[in-house]
C-alpha positions in Angstrom: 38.7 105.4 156.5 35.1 107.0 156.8 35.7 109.3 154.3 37.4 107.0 151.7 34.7 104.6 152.0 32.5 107.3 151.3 34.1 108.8 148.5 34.1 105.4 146.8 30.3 104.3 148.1 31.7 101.6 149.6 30.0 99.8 152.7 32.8 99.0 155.7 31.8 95.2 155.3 33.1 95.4 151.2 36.4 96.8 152.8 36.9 94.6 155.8 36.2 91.5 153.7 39.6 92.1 151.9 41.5 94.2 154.1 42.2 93.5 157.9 42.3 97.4 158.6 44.1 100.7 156.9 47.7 99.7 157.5 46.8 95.8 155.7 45.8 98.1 152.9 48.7 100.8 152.7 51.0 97.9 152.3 49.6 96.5 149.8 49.4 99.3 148.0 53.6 99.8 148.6 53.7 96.4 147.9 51.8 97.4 144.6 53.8 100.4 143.6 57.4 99.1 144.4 56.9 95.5 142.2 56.1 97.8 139.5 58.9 99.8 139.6 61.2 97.7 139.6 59.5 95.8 137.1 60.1 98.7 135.3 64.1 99.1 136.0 64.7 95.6 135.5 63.0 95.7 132.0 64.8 99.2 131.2 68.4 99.6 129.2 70.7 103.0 130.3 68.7 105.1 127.7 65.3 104.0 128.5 66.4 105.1 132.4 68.3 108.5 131.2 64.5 109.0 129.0 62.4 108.2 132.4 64.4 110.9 134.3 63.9 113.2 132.2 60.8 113.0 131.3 60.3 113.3 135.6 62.2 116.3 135.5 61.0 118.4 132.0 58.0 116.4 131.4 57.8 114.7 127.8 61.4 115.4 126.4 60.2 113.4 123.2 57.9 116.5 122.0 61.0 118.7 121.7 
């Protein structure tokens, strides 16, 4: 956590004022992350889902 805090010049107190420890804030971040993905698949139609797997697989398939 040291060197995260660091990296962000960020003083321990800033980071325990929101965030109980490490773990409180790696699951808020999966928290994050996995609301917006389904987000994302719940707002999507069978093309837009065939497009986003391409596109993870051969990049932007839109250019071609």
């Amino acid at each position: 956590m040291k060197m995260v805090m660091d990296s962000l010049s960020m003083h321990p107190g800033t980071f325990y004022r929101y965030f109980e420890d490490k773990d409180d804030l790696y699951c808020l971040l999966i928290r994050n992350v996995t609301q917006k993905r389904a987000a994302y698949f719940n707002n999507s139609n069978e093309d837009s889902l065939f497009q986003f797997f391409l596109t993870g697989l051969f990049g932007n398939v839109m250019a071609l």
